[in-house]
C-alpha positions in Angstrom: 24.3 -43.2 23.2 26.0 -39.7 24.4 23.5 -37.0 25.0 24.1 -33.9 22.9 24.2 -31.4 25.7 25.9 -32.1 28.2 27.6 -35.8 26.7 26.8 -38.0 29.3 26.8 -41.5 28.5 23.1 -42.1 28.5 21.0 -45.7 27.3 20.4 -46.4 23.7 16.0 -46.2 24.3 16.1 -43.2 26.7 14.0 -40.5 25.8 15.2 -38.0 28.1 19.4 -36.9 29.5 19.2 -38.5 33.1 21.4 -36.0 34.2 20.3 -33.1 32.2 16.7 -33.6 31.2 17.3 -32.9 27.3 15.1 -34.6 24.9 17.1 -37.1 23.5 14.9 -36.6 19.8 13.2 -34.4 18.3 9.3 -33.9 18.5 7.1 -35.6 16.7 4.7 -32.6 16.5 5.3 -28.6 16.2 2.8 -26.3 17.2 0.8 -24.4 14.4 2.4 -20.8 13.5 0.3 -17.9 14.1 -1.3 -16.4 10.8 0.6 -13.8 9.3 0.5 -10.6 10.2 -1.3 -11.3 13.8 -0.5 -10.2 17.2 1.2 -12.7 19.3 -1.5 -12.1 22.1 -4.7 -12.3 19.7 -5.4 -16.5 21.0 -4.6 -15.3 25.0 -7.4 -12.4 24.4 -9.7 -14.9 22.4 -9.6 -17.2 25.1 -10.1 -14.7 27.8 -13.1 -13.4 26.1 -14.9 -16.3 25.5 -14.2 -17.4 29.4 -16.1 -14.2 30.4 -18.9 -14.4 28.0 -19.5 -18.1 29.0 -19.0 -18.1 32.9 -21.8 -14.7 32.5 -24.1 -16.9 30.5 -23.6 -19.8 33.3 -24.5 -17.3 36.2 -27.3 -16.1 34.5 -28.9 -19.8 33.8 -28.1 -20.5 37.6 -29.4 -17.2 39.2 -32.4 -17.5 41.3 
């Protein structure tokens, strides 16, 4: 097989370039699209949030 970056001769079951590290397939799996019409950084500020609302609620529990 011949890797379609950089065309080294590579072996027929690889699944990555040796000598450039390119997938030699495509993924099997593709990550959800964001919702139309949302901000790209609406999940990073979701997640952010909910870290600060739970590590509060775990001081709380653990305050003595």
């Amino acid at each position: 097989m011949i890797c379609k970056t950089c065309g080294t001769e590579i072996a027929d079951k690889a699944i990555v370039c040796y000598r450039c590290g390119a997938a030699t397939a495509e993924p099997r799996r593709h990550p959800p699209a964001a919702p139309a019409g949302w901000p790209r950084g609406v999940g990073f500020a979701a997640v952010a949030v909910t870290t600060v609302v739970v590590s509060r609620a775990i001081r709380r529990r653990f305050r003595r």
